[in-house]
C-alpha positions as CSV (number, residue, x, y, z in Angstrom):
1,X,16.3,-11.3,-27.6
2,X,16.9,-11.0,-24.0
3,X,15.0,-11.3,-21.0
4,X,12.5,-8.2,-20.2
5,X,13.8,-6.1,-17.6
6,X,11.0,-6.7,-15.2
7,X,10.2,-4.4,-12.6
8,X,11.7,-4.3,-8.9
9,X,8.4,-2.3,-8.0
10,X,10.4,0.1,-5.9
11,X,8.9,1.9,-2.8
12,X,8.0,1.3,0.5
13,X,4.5,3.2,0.8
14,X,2.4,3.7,3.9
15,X,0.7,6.0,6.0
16,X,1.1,6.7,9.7
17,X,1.5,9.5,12.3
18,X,4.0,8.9,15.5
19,X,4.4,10.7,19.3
20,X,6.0,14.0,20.8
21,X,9.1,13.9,22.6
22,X,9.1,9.9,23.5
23,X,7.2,10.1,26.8
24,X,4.6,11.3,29.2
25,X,4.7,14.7,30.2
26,X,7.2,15.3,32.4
27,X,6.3,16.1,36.4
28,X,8.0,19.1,36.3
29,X,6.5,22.0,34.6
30,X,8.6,24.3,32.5
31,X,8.0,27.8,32.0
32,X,8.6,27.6,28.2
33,X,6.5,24.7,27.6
34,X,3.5,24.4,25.4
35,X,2.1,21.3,25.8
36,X,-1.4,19.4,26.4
37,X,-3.1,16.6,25.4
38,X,-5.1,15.3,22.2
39,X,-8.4,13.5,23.0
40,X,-11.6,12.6,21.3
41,X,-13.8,11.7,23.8
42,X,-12.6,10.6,27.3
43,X,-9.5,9.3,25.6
44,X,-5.7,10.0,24.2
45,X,-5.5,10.2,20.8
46,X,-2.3,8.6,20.3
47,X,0.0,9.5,17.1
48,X,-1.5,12.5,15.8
49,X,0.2,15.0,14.7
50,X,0.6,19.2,16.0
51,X,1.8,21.8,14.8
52,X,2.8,25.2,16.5
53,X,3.0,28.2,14.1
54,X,4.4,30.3,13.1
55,X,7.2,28.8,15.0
56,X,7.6,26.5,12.4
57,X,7.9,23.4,14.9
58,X,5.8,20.2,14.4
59,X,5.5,16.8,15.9
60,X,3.8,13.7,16.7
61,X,1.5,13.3,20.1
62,X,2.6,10.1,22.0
63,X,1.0,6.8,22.6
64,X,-1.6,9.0,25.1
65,X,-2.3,11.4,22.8
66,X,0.2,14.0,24.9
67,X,2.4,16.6,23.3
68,X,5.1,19.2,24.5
69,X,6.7,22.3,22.5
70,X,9.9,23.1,24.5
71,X,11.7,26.7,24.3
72,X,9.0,28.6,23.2
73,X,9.3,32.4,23.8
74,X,5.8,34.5,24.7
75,X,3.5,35.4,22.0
76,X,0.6,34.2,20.6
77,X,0.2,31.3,18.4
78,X,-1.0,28.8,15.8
79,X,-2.0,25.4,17.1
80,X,-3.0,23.0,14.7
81,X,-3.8,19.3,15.5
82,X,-4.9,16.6,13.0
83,X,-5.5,13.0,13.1
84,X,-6.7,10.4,10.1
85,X,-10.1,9.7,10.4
86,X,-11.0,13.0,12.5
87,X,-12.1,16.9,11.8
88,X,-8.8,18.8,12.1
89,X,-8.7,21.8,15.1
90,X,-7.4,25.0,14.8
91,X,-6.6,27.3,17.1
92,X,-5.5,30.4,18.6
93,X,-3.4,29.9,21.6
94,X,-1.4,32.6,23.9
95,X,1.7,32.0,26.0
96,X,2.6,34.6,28.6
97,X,5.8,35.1,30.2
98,X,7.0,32.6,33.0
99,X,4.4,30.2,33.1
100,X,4.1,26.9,30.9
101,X,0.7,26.7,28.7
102,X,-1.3,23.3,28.9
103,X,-3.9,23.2,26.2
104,X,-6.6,20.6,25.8
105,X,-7.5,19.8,22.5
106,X,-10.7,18.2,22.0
107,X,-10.7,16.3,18.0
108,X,-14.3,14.9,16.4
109,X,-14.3,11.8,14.5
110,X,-15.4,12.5,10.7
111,X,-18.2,11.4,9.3
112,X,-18.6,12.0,5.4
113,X,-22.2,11.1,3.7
114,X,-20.8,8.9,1.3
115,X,-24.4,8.9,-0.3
116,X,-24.4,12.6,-1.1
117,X,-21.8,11.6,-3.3
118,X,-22.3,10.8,-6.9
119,X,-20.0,7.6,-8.2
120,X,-18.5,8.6,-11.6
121,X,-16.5,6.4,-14.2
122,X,-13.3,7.6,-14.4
123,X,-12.7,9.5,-17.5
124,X,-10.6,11.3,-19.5
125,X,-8.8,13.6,-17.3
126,X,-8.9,16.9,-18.2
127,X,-8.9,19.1,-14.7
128,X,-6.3,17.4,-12.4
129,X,-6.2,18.0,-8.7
130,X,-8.7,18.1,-6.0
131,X,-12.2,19.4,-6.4
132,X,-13.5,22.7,-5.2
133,X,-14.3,22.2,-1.4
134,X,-17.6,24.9,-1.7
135,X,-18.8,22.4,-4.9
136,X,-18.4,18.9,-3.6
137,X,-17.5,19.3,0.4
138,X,-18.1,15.5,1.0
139,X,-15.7,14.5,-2.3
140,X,-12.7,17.2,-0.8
141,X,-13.0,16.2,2.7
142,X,-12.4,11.9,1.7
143,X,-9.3,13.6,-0.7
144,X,-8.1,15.4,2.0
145,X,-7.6,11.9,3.8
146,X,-5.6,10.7,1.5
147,X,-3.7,14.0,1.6
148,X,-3.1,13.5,5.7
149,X,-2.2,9.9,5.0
150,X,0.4,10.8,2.6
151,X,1.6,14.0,4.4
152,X,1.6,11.8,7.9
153,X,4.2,8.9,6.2
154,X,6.5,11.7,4.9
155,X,6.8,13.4,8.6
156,X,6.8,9.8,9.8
157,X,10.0,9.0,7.9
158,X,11.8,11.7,8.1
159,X,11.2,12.6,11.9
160,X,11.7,8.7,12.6
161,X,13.7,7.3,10.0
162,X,13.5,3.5,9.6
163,X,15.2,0.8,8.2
164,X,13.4,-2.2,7.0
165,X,13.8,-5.9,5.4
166,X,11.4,-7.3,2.8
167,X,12.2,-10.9,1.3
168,X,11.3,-11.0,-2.7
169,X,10.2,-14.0,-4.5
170,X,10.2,-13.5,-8.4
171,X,8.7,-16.6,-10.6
172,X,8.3,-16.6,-14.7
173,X,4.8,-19.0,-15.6
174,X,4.5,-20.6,-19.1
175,X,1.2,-20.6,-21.0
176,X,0.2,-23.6,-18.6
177,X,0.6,-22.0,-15.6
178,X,3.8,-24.1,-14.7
179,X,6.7,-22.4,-12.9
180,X,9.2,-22.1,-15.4
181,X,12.2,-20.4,-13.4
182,X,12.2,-19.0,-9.6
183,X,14.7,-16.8,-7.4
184,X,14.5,-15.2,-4.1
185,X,16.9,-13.0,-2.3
186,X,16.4,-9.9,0.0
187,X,16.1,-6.2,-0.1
188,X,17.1,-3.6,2.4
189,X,16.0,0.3,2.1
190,X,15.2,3.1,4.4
191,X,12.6,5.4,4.8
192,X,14.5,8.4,3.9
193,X,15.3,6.7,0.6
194,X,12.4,8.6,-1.6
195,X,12.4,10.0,-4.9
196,X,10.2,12.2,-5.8
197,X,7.3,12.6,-8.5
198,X,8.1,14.1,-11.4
199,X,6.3,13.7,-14.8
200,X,7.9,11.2,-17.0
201,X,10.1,10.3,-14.1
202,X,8.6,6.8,-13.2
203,X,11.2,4.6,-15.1
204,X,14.8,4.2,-13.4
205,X,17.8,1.3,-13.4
206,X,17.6,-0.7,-10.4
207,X,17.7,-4.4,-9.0
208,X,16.4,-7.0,-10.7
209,X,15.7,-10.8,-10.2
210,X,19.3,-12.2,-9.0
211,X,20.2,-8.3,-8.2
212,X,20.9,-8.0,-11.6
213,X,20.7,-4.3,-13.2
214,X,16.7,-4.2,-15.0
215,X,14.6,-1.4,-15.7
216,X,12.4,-1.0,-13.2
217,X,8.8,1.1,-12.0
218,X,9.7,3.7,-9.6
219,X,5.7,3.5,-7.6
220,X,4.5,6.4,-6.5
221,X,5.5,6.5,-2.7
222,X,2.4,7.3,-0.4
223,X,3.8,11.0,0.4
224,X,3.5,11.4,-3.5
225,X,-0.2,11.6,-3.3
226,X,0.3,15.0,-1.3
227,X,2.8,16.4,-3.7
228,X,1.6,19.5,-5.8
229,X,3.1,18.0,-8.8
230,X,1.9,14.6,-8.6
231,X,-2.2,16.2,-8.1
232,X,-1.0,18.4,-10.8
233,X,-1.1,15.7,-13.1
234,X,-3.8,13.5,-11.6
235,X,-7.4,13.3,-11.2
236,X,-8.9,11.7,-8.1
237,X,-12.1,10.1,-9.8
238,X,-14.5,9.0,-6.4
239,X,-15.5,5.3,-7.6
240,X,-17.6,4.2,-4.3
241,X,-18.4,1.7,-2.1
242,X,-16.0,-1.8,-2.6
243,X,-16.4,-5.3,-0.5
244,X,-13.1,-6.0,-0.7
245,X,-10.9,-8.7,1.4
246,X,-14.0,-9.2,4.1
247,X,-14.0,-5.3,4.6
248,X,-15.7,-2.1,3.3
249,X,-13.6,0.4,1.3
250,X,-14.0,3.7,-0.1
251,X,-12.3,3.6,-3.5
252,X,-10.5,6.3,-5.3
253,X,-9.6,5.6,-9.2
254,X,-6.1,7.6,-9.9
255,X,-6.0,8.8,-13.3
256,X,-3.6,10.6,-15.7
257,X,-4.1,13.8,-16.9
258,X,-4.4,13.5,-20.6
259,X,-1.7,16.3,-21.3
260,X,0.7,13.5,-20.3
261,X,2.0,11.8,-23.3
262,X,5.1,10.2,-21.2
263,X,4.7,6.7,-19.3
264,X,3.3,7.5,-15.9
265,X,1.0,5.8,-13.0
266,X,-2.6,4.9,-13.0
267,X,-4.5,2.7,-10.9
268,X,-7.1,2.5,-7.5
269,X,-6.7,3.8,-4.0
270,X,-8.5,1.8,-1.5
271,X,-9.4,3.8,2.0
272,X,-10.9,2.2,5.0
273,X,-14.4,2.7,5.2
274,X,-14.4,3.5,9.2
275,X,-10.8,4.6,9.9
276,X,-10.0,6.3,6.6
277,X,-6.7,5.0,6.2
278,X,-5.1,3.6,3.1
279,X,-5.1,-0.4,3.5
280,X,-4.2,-1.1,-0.3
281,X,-3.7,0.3,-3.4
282,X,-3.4,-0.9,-7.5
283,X,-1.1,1.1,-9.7
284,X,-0.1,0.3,-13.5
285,X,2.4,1.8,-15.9
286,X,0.7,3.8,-19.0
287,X,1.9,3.5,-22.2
288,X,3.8,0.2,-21.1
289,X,5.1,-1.5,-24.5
290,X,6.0,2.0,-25.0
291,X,8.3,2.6,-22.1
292,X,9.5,-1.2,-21.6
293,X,9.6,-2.6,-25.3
294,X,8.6,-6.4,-25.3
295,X,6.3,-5.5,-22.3
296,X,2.3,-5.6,-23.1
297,X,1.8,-4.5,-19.3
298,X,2.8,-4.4,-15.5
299,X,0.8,-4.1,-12.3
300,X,1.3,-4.4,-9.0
301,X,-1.0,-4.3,-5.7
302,X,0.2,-2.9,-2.1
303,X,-1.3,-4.0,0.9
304,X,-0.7,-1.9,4.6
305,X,-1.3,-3.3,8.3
306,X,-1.1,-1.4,11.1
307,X,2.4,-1.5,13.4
308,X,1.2,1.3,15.8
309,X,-2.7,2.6,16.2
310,X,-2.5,4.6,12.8
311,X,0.4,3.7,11.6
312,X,0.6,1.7,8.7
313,X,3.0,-0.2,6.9
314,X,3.8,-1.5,3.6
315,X,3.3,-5.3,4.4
316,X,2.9,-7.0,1.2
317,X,3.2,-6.2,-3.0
318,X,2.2,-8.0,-5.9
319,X,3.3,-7.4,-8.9
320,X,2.7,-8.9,-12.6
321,X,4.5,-8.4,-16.0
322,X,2.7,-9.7,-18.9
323,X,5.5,-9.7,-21.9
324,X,4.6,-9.8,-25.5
325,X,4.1,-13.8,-27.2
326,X,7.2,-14.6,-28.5
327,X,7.3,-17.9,-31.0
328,X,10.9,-17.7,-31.3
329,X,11.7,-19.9,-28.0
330,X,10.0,-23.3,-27.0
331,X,8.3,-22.4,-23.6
332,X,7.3,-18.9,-24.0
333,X,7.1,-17.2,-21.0
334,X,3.2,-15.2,-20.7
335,X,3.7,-14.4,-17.0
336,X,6.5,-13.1,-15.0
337,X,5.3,-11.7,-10.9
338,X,7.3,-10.3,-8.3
339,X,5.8,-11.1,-4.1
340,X,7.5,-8.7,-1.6
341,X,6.7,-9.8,1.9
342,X,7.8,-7.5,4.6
343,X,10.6,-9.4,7.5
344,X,11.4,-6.6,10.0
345,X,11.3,-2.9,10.7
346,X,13.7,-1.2,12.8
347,X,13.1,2.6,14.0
348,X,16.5,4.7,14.3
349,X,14.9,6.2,17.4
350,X,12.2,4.7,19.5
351,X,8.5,5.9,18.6
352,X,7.2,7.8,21.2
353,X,5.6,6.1,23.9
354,X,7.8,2.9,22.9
355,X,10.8,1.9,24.8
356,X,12.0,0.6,20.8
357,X,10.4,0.0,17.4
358,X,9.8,-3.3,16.0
């Protein structure tokens, strides 16, 4: 029998917000400018993101928290700004004729009372998608942070598509723990290149160890979370309270709904327990020896840092396959794991604020 096809633990997931129009506000004021600045407190909230309906137009506040809309004809409008970790504002805003409108938009941190919430063990999930705000207004207001994380990485990479390198280190352990075989090589993606959720749609063909052709676990990509089909099959089970890597997190189990009978994701969602961003999350395949046959089980474990003040980055992934004992070959292998370590990222554009992205 040949080698499992182990996983190449596709995605690049992360959450983030970026800047405006790539500057300060210009000096000179145009009559059919909307523009202002986000602040919480006495200062710049920078990367958060504004939108100006029903115009349709959106985009990211600058490194100081400033913003400009450009060509916009009188009327009045829908200003909406939102930020990770703070109570979205929205607001009714009017533009007259000739004259530029400068708005000042004032955002408060959020605060949830993690103890009004009660911890539950995940279970059988049998009412995907997020919980009635008027029944549990703590529970939907930590979701909804994970909704503006996800929804904040898809406007990231697609606004400000990116290219990035991650090196890739596979090794296969015997029952021992001895390194049996090792390769290493190095991928190249870019942000645009997202596939999206669809039930049953979590296996694909892709590169392997020694870019060879494997079947591999298409993870769920961060703007997945926000997708209506993805919390269409999912429950969002609150677990509490973690000590975790030397910090506080809030965690979030992820859990199939039970109408799915095809391989699909489960796993844990880790959020900051003072910025409410997503530092790390732990996602398995279902019905593994199912979908990969000779495979007990696969796992892998994401880990974000911060490249810009809210804007994360996939910096690291784990990943373990555990095949089924085979006593037809004299050093079995139990243990097969995949390391991703990320080299470089490099912005098509420069980030708002920045003169170029890393």
């Amino acid at each position: 029998m040949g080698r499992i096809g182990r996983s190449a633990f596709v995605g690049l997931v992360g959450a983030l917000a970026v800047g405006a129009n790539g500057g300060r506000l210009a000096a000179q004021q145009r009559p059919d400018a909307v523009q202002g600045t986000v602040r919480s407190g006495g200062a710049g909230v920078p990367y958060a993101v504004v939108d100006l309906g029903p115009l349709g137009a959106r985009q990211f506040t600058n490194d100081s928290g400033e913003f400009r809309f450009l060509n916009v004809p009188p009327g009045t409008y829908r200003l909406v700004a939102r930020q990770i970790g703070y109570h979205p504002l929205d607001t009714t805003v009017v533009k007259v004729a000739r004259m530029p409108l400068t708005v000042a938009v004032q955002l408060e941190p959020l605060v949830v009372e993690l103890a009004a919430i009660n911890v539950t063990a995940p279970a059988a999930c049998t009412a995907p998608g997020p919980p009635d705000s008027t029944v549990a207004p703590q529970l939907a207001a930590l979701l909804e942070q994970i909704r503006e994380n996800a929804e904040r990485y898809a406007f990231l990479a697609d606004s400000y598509p990116f290219r990035y390198r991650m090196s890739r280190t596979f090794a296969d352990y015997d029952a021992q723990g001895r390194v049996v075989a090792t390769s290493t090589d190095t991928i190249r993606d870019v942000s645009t290149n997202r596939v999206r959720y669809r039930p049953g749609n979590v296996l694909a063909t892709g590169l392997g160890p020694e870019r060879k052709l494997a079947l591999i676990v298409r993870l769920p990509n961060l703007s997945d979370f926000a997708d209506s089909a993805f919390q269409a099959n999912h429950c969002f089970v609150y677990h509490g309270i973690v000590d975790r890597d030397g910090g506080r997190y809030v965690r979030f189990d992820l859990v199939p709904a039970v109408t799915l009978r095809t391989p699909d994701i489960e796993g844990e969602v880790y959020l900051d327990g003072q910025t409410y961003q997503i530092r790390s999350a732990t996602v398995r395949l279902t019905h593994a020896p199912r979908a990969m046959p000779g495979l007990l089980s696969t796992s892998s474990t994401l880990t974000f840092a911060e490249l810009y003040p809210n804007i994360l980055i996939l910096r690291r992934m784990e990943g373990e396959l555990v095949p089924e004992p085979r006593n037809d070959v004299r050093t079995p292998i139990v243990r097969m794991t995949e390391v991703r370590q990320l080299i470089d990222v490099h912005f098509e554009r420069p980030l708002p604020g920045t003169k170029q992205g890393p």
